[in-house]
TITORGU-580193 format. One line per 8 residues: number of its first residue (from 1); their letters; for each residue x, y negated, z of C-alpha. Coordinates in nm, 2 decimals. Layout:
# TITORGU-580193
NUM	A	X Y Z | ... $
# end
This chain:
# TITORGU-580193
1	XXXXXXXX	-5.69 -17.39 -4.28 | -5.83 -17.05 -4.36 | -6.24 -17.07 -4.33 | -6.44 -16.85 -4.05 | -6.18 -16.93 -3.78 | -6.30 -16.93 -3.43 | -6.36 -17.28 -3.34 | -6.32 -17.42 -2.96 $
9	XXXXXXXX	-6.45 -17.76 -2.82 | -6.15 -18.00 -2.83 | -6.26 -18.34 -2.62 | -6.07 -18.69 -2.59 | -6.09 -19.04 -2.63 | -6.08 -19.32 -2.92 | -6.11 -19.67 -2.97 | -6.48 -19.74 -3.02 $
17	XXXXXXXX	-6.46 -19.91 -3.31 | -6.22 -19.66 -3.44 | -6.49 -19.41 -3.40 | -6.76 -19.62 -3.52 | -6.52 -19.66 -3.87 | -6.47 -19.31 -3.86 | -6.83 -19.19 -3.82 | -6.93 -19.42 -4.11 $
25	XXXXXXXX	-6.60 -19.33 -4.35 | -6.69 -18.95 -4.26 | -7.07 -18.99 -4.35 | -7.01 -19.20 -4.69 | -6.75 -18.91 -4.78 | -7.07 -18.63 -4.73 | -6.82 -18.49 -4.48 | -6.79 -18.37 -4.08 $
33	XXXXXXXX	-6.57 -18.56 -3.87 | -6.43 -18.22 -3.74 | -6.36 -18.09 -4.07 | -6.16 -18.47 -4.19 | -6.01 -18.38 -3.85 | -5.86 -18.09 -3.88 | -5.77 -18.16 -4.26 | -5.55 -18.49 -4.14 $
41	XXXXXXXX	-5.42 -18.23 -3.83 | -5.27 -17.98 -4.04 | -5.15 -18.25 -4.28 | -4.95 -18.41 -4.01 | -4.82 -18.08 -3.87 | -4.72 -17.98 -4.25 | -4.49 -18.30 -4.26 | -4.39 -18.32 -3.94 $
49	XXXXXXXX	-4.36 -17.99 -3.80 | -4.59 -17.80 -3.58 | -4.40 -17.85 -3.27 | -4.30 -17.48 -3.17 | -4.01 -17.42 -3.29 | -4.01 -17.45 -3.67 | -4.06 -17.78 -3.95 | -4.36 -17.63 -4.10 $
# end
């Protein structure tokens, strides 16, 4: 993902012990749980396609 993109609020709902793993996986890593986010997001759309119209 290319760095100083404009960023939106994106809200939803997880397990909460799913998000209380996460929170702890993302703090031992040094790391934001946005930016993990969006790194496992673009890896999913890279091998699955992003959905409009094109695999990649």
């Amino acid at each position: 993902m290319a760095k100083n993109t404009q960023k939106i609020v994106y809200t939803t709902s997880l397990d909460s012990e799913l998000a209380k793993k996460f929170k702890v996986y993302c703090a031992l890593k040094g790391k934001y749980q946005n930016e993990v986010l969006e790194e496992l997001i673009n890896e999913l759309l890279e091998k699955e396609g992003d959905g409009v119209g094109n695999n990649g």
